[in-house]
C-alpha positions in Angstrom: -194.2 -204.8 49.1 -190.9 -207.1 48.2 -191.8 -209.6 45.3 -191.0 -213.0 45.7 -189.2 -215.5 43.1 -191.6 -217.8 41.7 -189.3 -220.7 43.3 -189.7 -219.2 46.6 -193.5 -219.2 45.8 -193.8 -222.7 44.8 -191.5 -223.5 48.3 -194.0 -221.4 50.6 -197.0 -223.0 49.0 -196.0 -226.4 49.2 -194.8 -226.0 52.7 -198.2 -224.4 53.4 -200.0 -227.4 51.1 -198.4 -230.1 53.5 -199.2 -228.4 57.0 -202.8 -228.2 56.0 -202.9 -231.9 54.7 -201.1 -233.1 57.6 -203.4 -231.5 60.1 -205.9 -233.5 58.1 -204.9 -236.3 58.3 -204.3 -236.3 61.8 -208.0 -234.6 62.8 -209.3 -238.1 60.9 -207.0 -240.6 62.8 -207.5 -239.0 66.0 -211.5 -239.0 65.5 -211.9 -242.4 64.5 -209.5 -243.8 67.5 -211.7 -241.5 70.5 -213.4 -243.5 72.5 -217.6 -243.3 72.8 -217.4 -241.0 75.0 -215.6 -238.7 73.1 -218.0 -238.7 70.2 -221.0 -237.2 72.1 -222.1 -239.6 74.4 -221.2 -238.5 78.3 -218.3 -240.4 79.8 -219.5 -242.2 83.1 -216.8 -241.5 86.1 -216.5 -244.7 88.8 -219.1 -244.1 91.6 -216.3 -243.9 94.0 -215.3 -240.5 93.0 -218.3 -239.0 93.7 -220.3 -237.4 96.4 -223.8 -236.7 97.0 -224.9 -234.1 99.1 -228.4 -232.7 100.1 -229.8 -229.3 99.7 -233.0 -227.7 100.2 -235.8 -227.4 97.2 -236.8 -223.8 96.1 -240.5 -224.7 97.0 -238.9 -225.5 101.1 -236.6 -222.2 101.2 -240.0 -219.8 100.0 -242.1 -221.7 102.8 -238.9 -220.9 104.9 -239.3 -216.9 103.9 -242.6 -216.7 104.6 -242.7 -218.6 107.7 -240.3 -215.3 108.4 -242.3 -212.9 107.3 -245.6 -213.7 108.7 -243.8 -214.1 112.1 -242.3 -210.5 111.8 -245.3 -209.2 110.2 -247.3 -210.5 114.1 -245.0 -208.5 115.8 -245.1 -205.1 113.5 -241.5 -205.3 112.1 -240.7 -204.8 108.7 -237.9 -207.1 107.6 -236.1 -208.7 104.6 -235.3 -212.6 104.5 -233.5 -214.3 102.4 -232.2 -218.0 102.0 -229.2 -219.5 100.6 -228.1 -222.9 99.9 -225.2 -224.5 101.3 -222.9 -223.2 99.1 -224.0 -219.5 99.8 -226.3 -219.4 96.5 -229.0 -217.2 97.4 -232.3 -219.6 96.8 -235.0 -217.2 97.6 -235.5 -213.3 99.1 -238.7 -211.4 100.0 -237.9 -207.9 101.1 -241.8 -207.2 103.4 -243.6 -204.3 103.2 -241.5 -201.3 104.3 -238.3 -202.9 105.1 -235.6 -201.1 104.8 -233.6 -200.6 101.8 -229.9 -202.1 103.4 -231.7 -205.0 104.9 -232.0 -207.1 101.7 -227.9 -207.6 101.3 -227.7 -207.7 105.5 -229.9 -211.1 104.9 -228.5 -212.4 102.2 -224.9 -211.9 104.1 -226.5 -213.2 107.4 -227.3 -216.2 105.6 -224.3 -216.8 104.1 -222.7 -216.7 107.8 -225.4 -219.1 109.2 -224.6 -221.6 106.9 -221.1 -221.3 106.2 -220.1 -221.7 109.9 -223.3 -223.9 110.5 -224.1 -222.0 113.7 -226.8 -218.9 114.9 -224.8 -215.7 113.9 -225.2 -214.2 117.4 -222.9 -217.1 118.8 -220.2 -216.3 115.8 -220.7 -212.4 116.6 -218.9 -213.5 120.3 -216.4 -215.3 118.3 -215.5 -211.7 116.6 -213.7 -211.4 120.6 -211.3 -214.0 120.3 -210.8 -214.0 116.2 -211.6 -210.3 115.1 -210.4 -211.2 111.5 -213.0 -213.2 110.8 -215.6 -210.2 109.9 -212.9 -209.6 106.8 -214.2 -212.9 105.0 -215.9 -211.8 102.0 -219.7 -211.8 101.9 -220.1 -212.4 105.5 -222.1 -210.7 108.2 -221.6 -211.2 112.2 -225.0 -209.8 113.2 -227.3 -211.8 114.8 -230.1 -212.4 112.5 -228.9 -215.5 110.9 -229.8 -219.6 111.5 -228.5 -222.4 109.9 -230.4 -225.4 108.7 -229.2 -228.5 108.8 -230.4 -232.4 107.5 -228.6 -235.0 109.5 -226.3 -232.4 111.5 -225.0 -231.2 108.4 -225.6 -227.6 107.4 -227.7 -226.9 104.0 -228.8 -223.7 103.7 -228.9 -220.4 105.5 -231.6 -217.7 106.6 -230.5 -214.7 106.8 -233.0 -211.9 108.6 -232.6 -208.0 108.7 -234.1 -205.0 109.3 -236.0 -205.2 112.8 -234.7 -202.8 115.4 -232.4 -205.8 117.3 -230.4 -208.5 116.2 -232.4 -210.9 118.8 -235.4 -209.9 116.6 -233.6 -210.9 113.5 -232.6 -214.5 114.9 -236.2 -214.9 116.8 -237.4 -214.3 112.8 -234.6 -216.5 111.8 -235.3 -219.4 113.8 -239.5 -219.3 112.9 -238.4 -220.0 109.3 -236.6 -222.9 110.2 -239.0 -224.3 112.6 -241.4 -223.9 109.1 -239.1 -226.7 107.8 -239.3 -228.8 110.7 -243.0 -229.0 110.9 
């Protein structure tokens, strides 16, 4: 290890010495000129620049799921439902009694589809013949079995049904959760 002259030293530590008490200094000016906001309490943004937007409670979507499985359950079908948000966030899934193990992710990604285009998956599975590169967007599934639920037109959230032996199954499943809401 080279040794260094005790001038050089004594450079280096002052050098070091006033990058340290500059840095200081400046930490302390720049905390005592932040604004409020800046010192813990939240900053409030202008009401203008935001949006409000509705979406279904938990307590809703598990009515919604079991409105689906009681319907399935009259008809002897074993199915998995699950429904999502209206950003795609699954909210709630029951998997009934025997359903098969592929159907959980075939709801959740039926859902996803319902809500996302805000229409019954079996009209966006005839879509598939005029724009067969929609089935590559990720996380969706263009099987009927899905509905959308909307509040004022506008879509916010998804139920996603799978696992019966047709797709028109599914979507008649589907469609008994969302008339659950509508009650």
């Amino acid at each position: 290890m080279k040794k260094f002259s005790r001038r050089a030293r004594v450079a280096t530590g002052g050098v070091v010495l006033a990058t340290v008490a500059a840095g200081t200094v400046g930490a302390v000016s720049a905390g005592a000129s932040e604004p409020a906001a800046a010192q813990g309490r939240p900053a409030a943004v202008k009401p203008s620049d935001t949006v409000t937007s509705t979406h279904l409670s938990v307590a809703a979507a598990t009515e919604a799921a079991e409105a689906v499985l009681d319907a399935a359950r009259k008809e002897n079908q074993r199915v998995s439902v699950a429904v999502v948000d209206r950003n795609g966030n699954t909210l709630v899934t029951l998997r009934g009694d025997g359903a098969g193990p592929q159907s959980y992710e075939s709801a959740v990604r039926k859902g996803f589809t319902a809500v996302s285009w805000n229409a019954p998956t079996s009209v966006l599975a005839e879509r598939l013949e005029q724009t067969p590169n929609l089935k590559d967007i990720p996380g969706t599934l263009f099987l009927a079995g899905g509905a959308p639920v909307t509040s004022g037109n506008a879509p916010i959230a998804g139920i996603g049904v799978a696992g019966a032996p047709s797709g028109t199954l599914d979507e008649k499943f589907a469609r008994a959760g969302v008339a659950a809401l509508t009650r």
